[in-house]
C-alpha positions as CSV (number, residue, x, y, z in Angstrom):
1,X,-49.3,-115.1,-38.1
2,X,-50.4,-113.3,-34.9
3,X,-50.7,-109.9,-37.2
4,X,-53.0,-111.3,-39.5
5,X,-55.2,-113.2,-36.5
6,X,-55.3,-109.5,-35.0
7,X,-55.7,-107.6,-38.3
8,X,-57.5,-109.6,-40.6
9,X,-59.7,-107.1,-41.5
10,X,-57.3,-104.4,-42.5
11,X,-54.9,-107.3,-44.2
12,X,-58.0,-108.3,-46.3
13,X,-58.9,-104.4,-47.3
14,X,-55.5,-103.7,-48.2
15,X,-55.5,-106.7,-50.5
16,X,-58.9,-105.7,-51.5
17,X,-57.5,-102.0,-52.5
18,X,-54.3,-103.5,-54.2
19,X,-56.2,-105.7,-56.6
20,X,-58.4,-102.6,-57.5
21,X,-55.1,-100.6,-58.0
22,X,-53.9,-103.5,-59.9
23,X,-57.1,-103.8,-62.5
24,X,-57.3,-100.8,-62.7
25,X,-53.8,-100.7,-64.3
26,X,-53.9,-103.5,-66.3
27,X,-57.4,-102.1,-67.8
28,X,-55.5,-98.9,-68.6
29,X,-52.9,-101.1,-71.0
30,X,-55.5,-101.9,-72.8
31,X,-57.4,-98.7,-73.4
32,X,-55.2,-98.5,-77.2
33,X,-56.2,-102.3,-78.2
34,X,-60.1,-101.9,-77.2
35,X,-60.2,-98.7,-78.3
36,X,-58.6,-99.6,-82.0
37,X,-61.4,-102.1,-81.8
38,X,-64.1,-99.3,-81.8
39,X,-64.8,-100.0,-78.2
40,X,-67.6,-98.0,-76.7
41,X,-67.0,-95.9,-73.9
42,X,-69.5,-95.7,-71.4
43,X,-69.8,-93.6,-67.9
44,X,-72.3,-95.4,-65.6
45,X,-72.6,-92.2,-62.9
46,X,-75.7,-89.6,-62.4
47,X,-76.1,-87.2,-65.4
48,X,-75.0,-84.5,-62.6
49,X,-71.7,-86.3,-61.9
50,X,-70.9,-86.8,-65.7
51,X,-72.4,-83.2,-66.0
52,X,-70.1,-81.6,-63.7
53,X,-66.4,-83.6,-65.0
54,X,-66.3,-86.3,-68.0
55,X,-63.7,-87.7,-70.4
56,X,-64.3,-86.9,-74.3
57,X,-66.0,-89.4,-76.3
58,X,-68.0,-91.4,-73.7
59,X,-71.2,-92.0,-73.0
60,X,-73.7,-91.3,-70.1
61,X,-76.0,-94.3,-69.0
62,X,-76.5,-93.6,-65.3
63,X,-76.1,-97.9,-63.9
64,X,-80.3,-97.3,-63.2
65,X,-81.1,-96.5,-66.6
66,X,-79.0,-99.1,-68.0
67,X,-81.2,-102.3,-68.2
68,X,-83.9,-99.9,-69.9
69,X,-81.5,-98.6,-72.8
70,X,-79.0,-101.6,-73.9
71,X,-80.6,-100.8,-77.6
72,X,-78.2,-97.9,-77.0
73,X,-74.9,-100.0,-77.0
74,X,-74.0,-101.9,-79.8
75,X,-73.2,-105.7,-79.3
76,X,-70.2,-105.8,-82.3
77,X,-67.5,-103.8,-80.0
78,X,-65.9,-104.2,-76.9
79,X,-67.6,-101.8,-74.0
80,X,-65.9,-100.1,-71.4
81,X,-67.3,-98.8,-68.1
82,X,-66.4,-96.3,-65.8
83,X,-67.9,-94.3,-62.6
84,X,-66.2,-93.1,-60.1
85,X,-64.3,-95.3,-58.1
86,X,-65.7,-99.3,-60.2
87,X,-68.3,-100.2,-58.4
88,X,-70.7,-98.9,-59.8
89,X,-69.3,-100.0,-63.3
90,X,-68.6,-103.4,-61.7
91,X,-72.3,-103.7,-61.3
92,X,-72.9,-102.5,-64.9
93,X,-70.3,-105.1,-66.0
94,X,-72.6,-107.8,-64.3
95,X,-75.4,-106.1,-66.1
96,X,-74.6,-106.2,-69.3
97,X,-73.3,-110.1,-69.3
98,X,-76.5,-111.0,-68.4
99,X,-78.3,-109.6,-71.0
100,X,-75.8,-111.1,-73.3
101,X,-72.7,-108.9,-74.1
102,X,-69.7,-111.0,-73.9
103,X,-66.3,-108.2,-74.9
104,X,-67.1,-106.0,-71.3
105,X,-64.7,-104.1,-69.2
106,X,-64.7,-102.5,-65.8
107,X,-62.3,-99.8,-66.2
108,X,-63.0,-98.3,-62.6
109,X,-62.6,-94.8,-62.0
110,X,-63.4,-92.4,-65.6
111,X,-60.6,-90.6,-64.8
112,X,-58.9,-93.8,-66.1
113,X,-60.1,-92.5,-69.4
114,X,-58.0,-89.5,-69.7
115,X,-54.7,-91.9,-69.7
């Protein structure tokens, strides 16, 4: 008990980075399902990041262009985000349930859709 007294911050980071590592796997599991659904895949980082690496078959709509083009994203199928690390796509998650889309995923890190 004296350890977490001392270290609560690191105990609550390492939790924090375990539950990302966590989603982030159980997110991947369901790439096949979502994806046999027609999800939409869509990469919330700067047109230079997606510019420079990206997966195939997503789509770039940088997180501060996203309230101005949800025309762009169709309402019928799930949608997956992605940046590079979640947060990011965590905040476009948050985003896009507020302007009504209910089948939304926070994938974390594109790289996760490679897998």
């Amino acid at each position: 008990m004296e350890f977490i007294k001392n270290y609560w911050l690191l105990v609550a980071l390492s939790l924090w980075f375990v539950f990302k590592w966590w989603r982030a796997r159980s997110m991947i599991a369901l790439l096949p399902e979502l994806k046999n659904k027609g999800a939409i895949l869509i990469d919330v980082r700067s047109p230079a990041e997606f510019a420079a690496n990206n997966a195939p078959h997503t789509l770039n709509i940088p997180l501060n262009e996203l309230g101005q083009r949800l025309q762009e994203i169709p309402r019928h199928v799930p949608v997956i985000l992605a940046c590079a690390s979640g947060t990011r796509s965590g905040i476009a998650k948050m985003i896009l349930k507020k302007n009504g889309f209910s089948d939304v995923y926070n994938l974390g890190a594109w790289t996760n859709f490679l897998k």
